[in-house]
N, C-alpha and C positions, 0 to 999 in steps of 0.2 A: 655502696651497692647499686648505684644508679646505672638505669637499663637505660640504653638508648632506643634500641630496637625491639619489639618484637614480631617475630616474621612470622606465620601459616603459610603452612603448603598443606594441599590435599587434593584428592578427587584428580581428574586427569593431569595434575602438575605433577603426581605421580602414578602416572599411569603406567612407565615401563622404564627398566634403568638407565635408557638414556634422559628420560625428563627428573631420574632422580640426583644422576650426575650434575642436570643444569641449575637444579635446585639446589645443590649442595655447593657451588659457583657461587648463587649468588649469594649463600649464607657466607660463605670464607670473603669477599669482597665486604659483605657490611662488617662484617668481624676486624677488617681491617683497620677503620674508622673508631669504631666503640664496642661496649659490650653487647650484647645479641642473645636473644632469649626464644627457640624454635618450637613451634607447636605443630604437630602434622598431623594429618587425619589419614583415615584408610588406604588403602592404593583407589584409584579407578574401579568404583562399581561392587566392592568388594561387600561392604555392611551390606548391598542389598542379595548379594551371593549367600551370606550366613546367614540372615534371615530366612533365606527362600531353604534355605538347611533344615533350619528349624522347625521350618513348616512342613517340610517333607516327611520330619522323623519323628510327629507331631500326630502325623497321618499315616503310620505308620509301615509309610513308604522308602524301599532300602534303596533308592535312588540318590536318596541324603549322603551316603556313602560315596559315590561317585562324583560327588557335587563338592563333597569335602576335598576329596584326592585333588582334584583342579584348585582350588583353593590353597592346601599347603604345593602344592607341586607348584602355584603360579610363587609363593613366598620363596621356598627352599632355592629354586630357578632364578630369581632375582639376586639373592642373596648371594649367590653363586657366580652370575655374572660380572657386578661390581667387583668382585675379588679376584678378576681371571680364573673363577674356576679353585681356588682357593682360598674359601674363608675362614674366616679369626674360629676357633674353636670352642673358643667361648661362646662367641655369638652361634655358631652352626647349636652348639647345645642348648641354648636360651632358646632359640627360634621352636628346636625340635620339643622342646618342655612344652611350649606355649599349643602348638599345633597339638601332639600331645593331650593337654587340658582340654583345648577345643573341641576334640575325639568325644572325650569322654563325658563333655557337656551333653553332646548332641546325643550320643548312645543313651545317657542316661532320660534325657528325653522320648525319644523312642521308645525305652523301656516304659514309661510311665505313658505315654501315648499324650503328654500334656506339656506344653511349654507356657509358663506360667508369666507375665511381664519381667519379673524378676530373670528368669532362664533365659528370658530374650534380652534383658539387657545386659548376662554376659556374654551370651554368646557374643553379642553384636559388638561389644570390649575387645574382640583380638586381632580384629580389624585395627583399630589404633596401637594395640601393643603389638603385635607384629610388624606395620610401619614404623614405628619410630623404631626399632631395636634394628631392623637392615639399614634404616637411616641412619643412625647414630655409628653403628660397623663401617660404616662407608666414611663417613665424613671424620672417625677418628684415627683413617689410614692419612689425615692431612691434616687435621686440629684437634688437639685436647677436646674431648666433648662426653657427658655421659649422656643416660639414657634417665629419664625422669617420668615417672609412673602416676598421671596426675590424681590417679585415684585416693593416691594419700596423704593429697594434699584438696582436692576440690569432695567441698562437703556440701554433701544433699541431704533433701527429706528421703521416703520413702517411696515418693511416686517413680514408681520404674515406667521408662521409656521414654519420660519427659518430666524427670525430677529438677525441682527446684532448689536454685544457690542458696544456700546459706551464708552469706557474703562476711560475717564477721569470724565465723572461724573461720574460713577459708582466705579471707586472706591475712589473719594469723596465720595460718599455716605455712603460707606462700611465704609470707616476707622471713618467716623462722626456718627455715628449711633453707630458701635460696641464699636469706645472711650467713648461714655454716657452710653452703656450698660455695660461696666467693671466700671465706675466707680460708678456706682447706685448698682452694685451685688457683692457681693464678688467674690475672686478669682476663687471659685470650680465651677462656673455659669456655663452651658452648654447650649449656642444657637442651637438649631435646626432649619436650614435654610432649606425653599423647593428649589429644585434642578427644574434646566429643563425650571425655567420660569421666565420671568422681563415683563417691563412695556413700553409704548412708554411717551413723556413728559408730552401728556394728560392723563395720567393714563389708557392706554385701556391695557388691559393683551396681553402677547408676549408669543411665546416661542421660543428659541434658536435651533432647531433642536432635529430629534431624538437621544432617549440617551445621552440627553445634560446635565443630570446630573452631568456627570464625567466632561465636561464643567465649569459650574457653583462651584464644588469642587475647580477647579483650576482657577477661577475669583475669589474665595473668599479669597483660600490661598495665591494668588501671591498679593493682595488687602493687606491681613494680617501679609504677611511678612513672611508664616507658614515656621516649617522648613523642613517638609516633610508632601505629601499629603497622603492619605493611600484611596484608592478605593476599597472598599469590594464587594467580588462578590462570587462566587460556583466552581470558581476553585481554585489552588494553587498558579495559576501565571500565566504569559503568555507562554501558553507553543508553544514548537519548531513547531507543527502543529496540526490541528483540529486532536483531540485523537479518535472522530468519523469517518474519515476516516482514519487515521493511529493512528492504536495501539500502536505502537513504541515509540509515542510523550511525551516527556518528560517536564517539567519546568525550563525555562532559566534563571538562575540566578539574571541576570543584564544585561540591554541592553541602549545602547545610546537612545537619544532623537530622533534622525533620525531616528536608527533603527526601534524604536517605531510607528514613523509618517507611515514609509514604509508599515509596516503591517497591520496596523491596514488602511489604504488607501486602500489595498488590499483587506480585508476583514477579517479579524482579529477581533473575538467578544468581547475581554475582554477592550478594550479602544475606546473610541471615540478618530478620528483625533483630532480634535479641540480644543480637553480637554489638548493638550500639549503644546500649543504656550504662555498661559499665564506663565506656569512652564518655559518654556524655556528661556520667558523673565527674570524673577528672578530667574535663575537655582535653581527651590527647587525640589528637589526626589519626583518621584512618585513612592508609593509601590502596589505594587495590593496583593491584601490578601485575604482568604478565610475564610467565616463567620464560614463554619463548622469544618474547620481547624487552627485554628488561631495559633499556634504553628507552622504551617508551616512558614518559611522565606519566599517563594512567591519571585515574580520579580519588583526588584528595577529600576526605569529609571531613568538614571541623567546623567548629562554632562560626570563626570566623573566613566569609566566603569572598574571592573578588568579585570586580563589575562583571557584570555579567549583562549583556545585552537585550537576552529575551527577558519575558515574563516568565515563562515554562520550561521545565528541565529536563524532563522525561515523557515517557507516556509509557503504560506499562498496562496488563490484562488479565484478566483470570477466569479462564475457559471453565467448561463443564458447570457452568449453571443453573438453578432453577431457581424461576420468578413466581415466589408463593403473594399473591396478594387478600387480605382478608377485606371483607367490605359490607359493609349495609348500614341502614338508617339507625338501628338502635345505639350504635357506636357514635354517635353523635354526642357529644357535649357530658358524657359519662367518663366521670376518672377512673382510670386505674384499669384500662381496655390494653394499654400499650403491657403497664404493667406485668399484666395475666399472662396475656403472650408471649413477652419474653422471657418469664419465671417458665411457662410452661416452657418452651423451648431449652432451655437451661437443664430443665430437669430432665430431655430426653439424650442431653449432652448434644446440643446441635447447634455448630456454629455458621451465627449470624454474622455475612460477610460485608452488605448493605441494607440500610433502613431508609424508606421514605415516606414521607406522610404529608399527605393534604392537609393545608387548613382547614379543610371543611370537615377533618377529623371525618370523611367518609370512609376513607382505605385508608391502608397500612399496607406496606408493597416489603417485602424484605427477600432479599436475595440468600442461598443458600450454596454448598457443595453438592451437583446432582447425587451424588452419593449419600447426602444426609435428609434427601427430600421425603423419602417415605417416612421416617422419623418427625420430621417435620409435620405432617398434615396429620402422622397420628397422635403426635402430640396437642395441633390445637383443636382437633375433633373431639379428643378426651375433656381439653380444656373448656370448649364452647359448645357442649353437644347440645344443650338445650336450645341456643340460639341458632346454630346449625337447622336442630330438627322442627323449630318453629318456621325455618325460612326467612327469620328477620335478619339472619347474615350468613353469607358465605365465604367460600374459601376457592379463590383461582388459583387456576399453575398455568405456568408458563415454559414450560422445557426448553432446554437446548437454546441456553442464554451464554452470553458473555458480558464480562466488566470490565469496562476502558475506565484508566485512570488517568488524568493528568495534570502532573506536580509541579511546583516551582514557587519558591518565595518567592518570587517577584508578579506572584498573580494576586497578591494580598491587595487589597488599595487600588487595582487597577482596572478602570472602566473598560467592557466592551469584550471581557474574555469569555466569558459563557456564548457571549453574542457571535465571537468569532468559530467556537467552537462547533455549536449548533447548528450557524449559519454555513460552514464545509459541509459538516454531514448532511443536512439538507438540500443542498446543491447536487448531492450525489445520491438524493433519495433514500438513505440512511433510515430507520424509524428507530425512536428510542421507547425504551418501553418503559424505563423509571431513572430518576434524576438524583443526585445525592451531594451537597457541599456544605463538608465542616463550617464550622464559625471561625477558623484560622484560614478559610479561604486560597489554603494551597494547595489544594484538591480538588477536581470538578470530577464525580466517576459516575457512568451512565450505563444502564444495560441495555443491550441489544439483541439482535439475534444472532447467533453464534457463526451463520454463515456469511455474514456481515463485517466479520471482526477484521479479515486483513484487507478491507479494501478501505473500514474506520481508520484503522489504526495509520493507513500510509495517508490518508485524507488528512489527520488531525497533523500527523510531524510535516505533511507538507504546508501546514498553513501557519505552523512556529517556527519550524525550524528554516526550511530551505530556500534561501534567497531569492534563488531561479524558479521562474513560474516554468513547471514542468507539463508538456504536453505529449501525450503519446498520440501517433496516424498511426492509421488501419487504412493502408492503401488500396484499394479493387480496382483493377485494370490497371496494369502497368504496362498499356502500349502506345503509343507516339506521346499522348499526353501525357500519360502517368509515366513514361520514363523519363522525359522532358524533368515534372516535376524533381522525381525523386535526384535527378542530378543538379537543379536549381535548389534543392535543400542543401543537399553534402555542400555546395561550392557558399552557400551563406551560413555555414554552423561558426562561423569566426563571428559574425556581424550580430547572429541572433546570440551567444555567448557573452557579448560585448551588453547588448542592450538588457541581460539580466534573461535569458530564455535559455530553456531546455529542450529541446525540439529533439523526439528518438521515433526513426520509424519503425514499431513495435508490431509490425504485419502487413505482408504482404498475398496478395488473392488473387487469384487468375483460375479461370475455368476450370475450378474444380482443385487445383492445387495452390499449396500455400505455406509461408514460411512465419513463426511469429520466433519472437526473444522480448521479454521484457525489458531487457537492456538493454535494447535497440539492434536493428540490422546493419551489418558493415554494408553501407549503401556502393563502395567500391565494387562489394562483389556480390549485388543483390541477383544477378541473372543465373550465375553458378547456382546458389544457393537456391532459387527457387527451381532450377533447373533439375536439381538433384534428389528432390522432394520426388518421390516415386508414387506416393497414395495417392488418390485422388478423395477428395472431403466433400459430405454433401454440403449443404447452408448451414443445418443442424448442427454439423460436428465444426462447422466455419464458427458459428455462433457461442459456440458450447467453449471454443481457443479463445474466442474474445474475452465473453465470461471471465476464464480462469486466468487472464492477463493482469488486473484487479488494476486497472488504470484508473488513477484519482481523477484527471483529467485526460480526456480521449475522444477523440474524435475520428468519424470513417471521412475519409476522401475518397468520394465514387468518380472513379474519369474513366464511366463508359457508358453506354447509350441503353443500358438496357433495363425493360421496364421489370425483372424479375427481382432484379437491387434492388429497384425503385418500392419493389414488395413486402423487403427485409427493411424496409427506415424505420416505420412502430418498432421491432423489434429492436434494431439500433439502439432507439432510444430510450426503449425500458433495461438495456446495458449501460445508462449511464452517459452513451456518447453524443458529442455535436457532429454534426455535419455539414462538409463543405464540399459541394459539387458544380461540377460544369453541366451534370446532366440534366437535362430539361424535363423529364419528364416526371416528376415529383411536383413539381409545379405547376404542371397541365391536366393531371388529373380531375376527374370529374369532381365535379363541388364538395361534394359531402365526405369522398374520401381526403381529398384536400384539407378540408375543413379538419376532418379527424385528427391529420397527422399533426395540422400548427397546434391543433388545442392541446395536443398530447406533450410537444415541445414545449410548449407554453406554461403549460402547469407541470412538467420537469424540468423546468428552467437549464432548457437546453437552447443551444442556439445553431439557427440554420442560416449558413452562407452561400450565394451561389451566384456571385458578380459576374462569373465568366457566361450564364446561361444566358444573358445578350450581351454580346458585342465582344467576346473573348476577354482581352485582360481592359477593355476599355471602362471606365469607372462612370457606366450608365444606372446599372441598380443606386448604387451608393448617392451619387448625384439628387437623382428622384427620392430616394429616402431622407435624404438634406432639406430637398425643398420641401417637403411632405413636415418631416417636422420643427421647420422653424417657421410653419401658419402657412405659407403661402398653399394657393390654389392651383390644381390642375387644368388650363384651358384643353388643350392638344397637344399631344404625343406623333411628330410622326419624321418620317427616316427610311432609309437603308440598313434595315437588318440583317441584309445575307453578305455573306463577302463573297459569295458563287456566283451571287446575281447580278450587285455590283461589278462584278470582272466585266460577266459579260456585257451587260446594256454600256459598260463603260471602252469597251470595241468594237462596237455594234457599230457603224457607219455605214453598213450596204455593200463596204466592199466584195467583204465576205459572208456568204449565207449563213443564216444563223446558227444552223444545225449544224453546222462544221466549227464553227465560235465553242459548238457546246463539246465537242467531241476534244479539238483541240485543249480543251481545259480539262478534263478527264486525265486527259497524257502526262498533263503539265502538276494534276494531283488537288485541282481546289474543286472536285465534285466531291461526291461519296462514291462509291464503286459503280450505286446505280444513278445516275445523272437523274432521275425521275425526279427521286428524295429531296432536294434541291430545286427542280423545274416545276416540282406539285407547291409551292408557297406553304405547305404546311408547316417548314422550320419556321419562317417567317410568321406565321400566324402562332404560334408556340413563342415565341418570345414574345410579342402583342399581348397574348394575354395574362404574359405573367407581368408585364408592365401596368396592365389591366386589374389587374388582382391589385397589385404593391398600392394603388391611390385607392383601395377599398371596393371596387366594383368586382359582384359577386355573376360571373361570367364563366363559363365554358366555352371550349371549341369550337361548338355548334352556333355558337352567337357571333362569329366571326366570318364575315363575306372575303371568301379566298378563289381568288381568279388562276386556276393552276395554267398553268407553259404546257402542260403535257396532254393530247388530246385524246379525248375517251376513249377510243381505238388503240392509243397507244398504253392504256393504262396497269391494265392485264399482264401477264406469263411474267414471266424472269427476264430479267437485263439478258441481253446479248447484242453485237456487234451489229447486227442486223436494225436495232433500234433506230440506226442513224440515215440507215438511206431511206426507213420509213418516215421519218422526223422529216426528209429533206422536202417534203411533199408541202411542210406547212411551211417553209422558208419564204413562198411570196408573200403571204397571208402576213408574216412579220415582216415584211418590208416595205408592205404597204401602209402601213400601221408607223414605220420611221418615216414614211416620203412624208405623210400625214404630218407628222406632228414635227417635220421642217417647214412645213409649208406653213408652219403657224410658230415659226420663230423658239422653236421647241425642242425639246432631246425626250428620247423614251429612258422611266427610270420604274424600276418595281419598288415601288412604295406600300408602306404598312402607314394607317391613318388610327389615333383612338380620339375623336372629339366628341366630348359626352359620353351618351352610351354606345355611341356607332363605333365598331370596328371594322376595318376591310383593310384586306391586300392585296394589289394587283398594279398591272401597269397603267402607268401615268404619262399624260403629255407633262412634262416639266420644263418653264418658260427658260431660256437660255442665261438667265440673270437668277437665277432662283440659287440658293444654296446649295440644292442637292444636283442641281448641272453640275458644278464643279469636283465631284468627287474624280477618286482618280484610282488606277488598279483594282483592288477591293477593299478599299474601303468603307467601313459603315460609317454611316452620320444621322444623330438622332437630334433631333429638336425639339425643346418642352418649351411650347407658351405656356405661361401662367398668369398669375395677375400682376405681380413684380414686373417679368420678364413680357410683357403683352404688345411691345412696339418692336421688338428686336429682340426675339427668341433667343433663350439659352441653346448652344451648341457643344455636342460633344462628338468630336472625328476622328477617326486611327485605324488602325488596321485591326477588322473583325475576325478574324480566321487566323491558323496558325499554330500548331504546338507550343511554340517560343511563347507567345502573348496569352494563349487561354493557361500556358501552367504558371506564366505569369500573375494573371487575374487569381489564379486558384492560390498562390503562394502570399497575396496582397487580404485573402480574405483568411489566411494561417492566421498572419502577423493581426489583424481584426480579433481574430478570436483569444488572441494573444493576451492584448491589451485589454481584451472585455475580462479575461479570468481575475481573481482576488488574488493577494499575495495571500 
């Protein structure tokens, strides 16, 4: 009589006759091999269709009627189809009996205006016995098969709707029943058993709980001796986390029997708790397999598990809950406080989902179903009224909770998991509100708040499961620089893939319009795409997109000049993200807003980069922060910051007036639109002080002596063409100022100075041997003495200016924050 297989189908594996056809496939393929023993539950959705029956006609609402018609019409309709339209007439009368009965359940409900547990657990009975009888019709137009009624063989108590096995007659009954049926049918015979439901001794219909199908699979395999259960369902297997809030989630090969119970306790859809204790008592495999995949391998559960690399197998959640915590000093060092509590609890039938308790035995935190929480607090108010109404203890809530689980034997014995777990969520400002892990230590489960959960849950699988440290951009300004960039990412997704990185740009921003994808933008055709975005977004609804992107790691890259971004970074960074900018002005802000924003990053362990803000992609910040922290001292800072200014004092020779040096390079594209912007030193003194800032001196704007190019008369009205023939006026003024400073073996160069506390920029006679003579085009060149470097200054030279080189700098401080993230 030895079963090889037993198979479950239900729930959308039969959802419609075509997944009953594939189902019925893959039963005749194992049939092949061995014997084969089918359990199937309702169609798709159906118990809760007769339920909701029940309760209509309950309520004495004739809508139940209507609700019925759709339910045998969706059976008769199936029935029908399998058969072209011609089915066995036996079964057309068996189906039509059953529907029938079902009638007169529900009428007779109606009529009494009460459905009793018992009433509801037949109705909710014709759910499985009408699947399996169109199943068993279909499948014996191709193989010997009957149709097997597990009500009279699976023995229950008397609790209706979630009656308990009685394991020793039932599987007497089982092994007596199936021995007369092998030996009356030949070998290839295929029972189809209904799933979900038994009997009490008087014969009244039972059912084992919901989704007890997968139950009832493994009462019958472990009854049978099978040598592995197979539970077919719509996914591949049990995978690492609901693939509905993390994308990431992959299929875990094989997991223990505990691990299994863990998850699926949690909230785990692809297995019922219960369906594993019979397995476990016969150690037979469970496989879970996908109907429309059946070539997939899928997740094996058995005793014995392979190597398995992580620690953690899953992670899995359980929404809608409330955080009841009981507290006060009397409950101190007094026994039998836990006790009371959960007796009272018990008594109001309210299930406690998590417990956790201080040593200091000052609270007791225990988690509930929101639904069972009024139950709850009138249960320990009845319990502790006195203590209550003395005010020596109370009783918090905390609404609108969820519980993160995360399983895996391999977290037993293993230092550093809690720590790893923690220390994600905290990264990403997570709060936890109570903590909970078994003494078998392969469960860590924490609550939080509920609107927390899918940005925990993709935090926690990205920090066991995924290889690649994944980083999502939030690009603003996508013009010379930002497209720059955004083409300097796509052309390194090979290199950064190579090196272990995930790099997705996950939004794009521009005046008003904007494109986001959590699974990144096709960077080929990011200009379509944002092109085609018609709405325009305020910051609000910009912020509100970021938000609901639930980036574990994210960061904005600003590549644009404007101080209203500059206004959104706090906000930025209470979304969780880093920031890497070329834009200067978050850095020149006045002290105390400055000051605001580092301590704000600081204490959200956020990280701001912004190398390109002196010197383009030149590695001037970085440098200084090197020498800064391996001891050395800062003597002087000082250089060529501008690549506009450099151009010019670097063609400056008298041939040509200067005011036409300045016009000429406008044409040529190394001003800003208005040549002012650049002739006023103020970029220059903007970089100064944020070099100023980086060795600890607390300095603004105002503290820096800036000698502008542009003369007060000219400072006023808007750019226009006209600027230059008034400019030309001051042309001797500058050339007298170069005859000058030849006549003293000299070049003019505009220099920014910080030695001590003095800051200034302006032009300089520069001795013809000096360093910064030698510059060339626009080049910038900075020089830090310090104490090391005090005889012959550190030098850093290269070109300051440019799209190429600042999305450069900005793509060198990606790969920085890259390497700063945790795996």
């Amino acid at each position: 009589m030895a079963v090889k297989k037993v198979l479950k189908f239900g729930g959308t594996s039969l959802a419609n006759p075509d997944r009953i056809r594939e189902a019925v496939s893959i039963v005749l393929n194992a049939a092949k091999k061995a014997r084969v023993v089918v359990i199937v539950s309702a169609f798709h959705d159906v118990t809760n269709l007769l339920l909701e029956c029940a309760r209509l006609a309950e309520l004495g609402n004739k809508d139940f009627q209507s609700l019925y018609s759709q339910i045998a019409g969706r059976h008769i309709s199936a029935l029908k189809n399998l058969h072209d339209g011609k089915p066995p007439k036996r079964a057309a009368a068996d189906l039509q009996a059953l529907l029938i009965e079902l009638r007169d359940t529900l009428q007779g409900i109606f009529l009494l205006r009460h459905s009793s547990p018992r009433a509801l657990d037949l109705t909710a009975s014709f759910g499985e016995r009408c699947s399996a009888l169109i199943f068993t019709s279909f499948l014996q137009r191709k193989h010997p098969a009957c149709f097997v009624d597990s009500r009279e063989l699976v023995k229950t108590d008397d609790q209706f709707t979630h009656a308990v096995v009685q394991f020793d007659k039932t599987n007497h009954a089982i092994r007596t029943n199936f021995s007369k049926l092998f030996k009356v049918f030949r070998k290839q015979f295929i029972p189809v058993v209904t799933g979900f439901i038994g009997s009490t001794d008087e014969g009244l219909t039972t059912t084992i709980g919901r989704n007890g199908s997968d139950y009832s699979a493994a009462i019958f395999g472990a009854a049978l001796d099978a040598s592995v259960i197979e539970i077919w369902t719509d996914v591949d297997g049990i995978l690492s986390a609901d693939p509905r809030s993390v994308p990431a989630a992959f299929v875990v090969p094989n997991m223990s029997y505990e691990e299994a119970m863990e998850l699926s306790y949690f909230g785990a859809k692809v297995l019922h708790a219960s369906s594993i204790a019979p397995a476990v008592a016969k150690q037979i495999p469970i496989l879970i397999k996908n109907t429309l995949n059946p070539a997939a391998p899928g997740t094996r559960i058995s005793h014995h598990i392979d190597q398995w690399e992580g620690v953690a197998k899953g992670i899995t959640s359980v929404d809608r809950c409330t955080l009841l915590t009981l507290r006060g000093m009397s409950m101190v060092g007094v026994p039998g406080i836990a006790e009371r509590l959960f007796r009272a609890l018990a008594s109001h039938n309210v299930n406690v989902i998590l417990i956790s308790q201080a040593s200091s035995e000052h609270t007791i935190c225990f988690a509930v179903d929101t639904s069972d929480a009024a139950a709850a607090k009138k249960a320990v108010h009845h319990e502790f009224h006195y203590e209550l109404q003395s005010k020596l203890t109370s009783l918090d809530e905390r609404p609108g909770q969820a519980i993160i689980a995360i399983v895996g034997d391999g977290m037993k014995g293993t230092p550093g998991v809690s720590g790893k777990v923690f220390q994600a969520l905290g990264r990403n400002h997570v709060n936890i509100s109570a903590i909970a892990q078994g003494a078998s230590e392969r469960n860590i489960s924490f609550v939080i708040d509920e609107n927390q959960k899918l940005l925990s849950l993709n935090v926690i699988h990205e920090a066991f499961f995924e290889p690649r440290k994944k980083l999502g951009v939030i690009l603003i300004g996508p013009g010379n620089i930002g497209a720059t960039l955004l083409k300097q990412i796509h052309q390194q997704q090979s290199y950064l893939r190579s090196e272990g990185f995930d790099v997705r740009v996950c939004g794009i921003y521009d005046i008003g319009k904007a494109v986001f994808s959590s699974k990144g933008i096709d960077l080929k055709q990011w200009k379509e795409l944002l092109d085609s975005t018609a709405n325009q977004i305020s910051y609000s609804e910009f912020l509100n997109n970021i938000a609901a992107l639930q980036l574990t790691n994210g960061v904005i890259v600003d590549c644009t000049a404007s101080p209203e971004i500059v206004d959104l970074y706090e906000d930025f960074v209470k979304l969780n993200m880093h920031i890497v900018t070329p834009n200067k002005r978050a850095n020149v802000l006045p002290w105390l807003r400055y000051k605001r924003l580092t301590d704000l990053m600081k204490n959200r362990q956020k990280m701001f980069f912004y190398e390109a803000n002196v010197g383009a992609g030149l590695p001037i910040i970085s440098t200084l922060q090197d020498l800064i922290a391996s001891g050395d001292k800062i003597v002087k800072i000082e250089g060529m910051f501008s690549g506009t200014l450099s151009h010019l004092f670097n063609h400056f020779n008298g041939t040509i007036p200067f005011s036409a040096l300045v016009e000429d390079a406008l044409k040529l594209g190394y001003t800003e639109p208005d040549p002012r912007e650049d002739l006023s030193g103020n970029d220059v003194a903007r970089k100064l002080l944020i070099l100023a800032r980086q060795i600890g001196l607390q300095m603004d704007m105002s503290d820096i002596k800036v000698e502008s190019l542009v003369p007060q008369p000219l400072r006023r009205g808007s750019f226009s063409k006209e600027f230059f023939n008034r400019y030309a006026k001051y042309d001797e003024a500058m050339k007298r100022r170069l005859e000058a400073a030849r006549a003293h073996g000299s070049v003019l160069r505009y220099v920014a100075v910080l030695e001590g506390k003095k800051a200034s920029a302006g032009i300089l006679e520069v001795p013809g041997n000096h360093m910064l003579a030698s510059t060339k085009g626009s080049d910038n060149i900075i020089a830090f003495t310090t104490q090391r470097y005090s005889k012959t200054p550190l030098v850093v030279q290269g070109p300051g200016a440019g799209a190429d080189v600042t999305a450069g700098g900005v793509v060198s401080d990606l790969l920085k924050l890259l390497h700063y993230l945790p795996h």
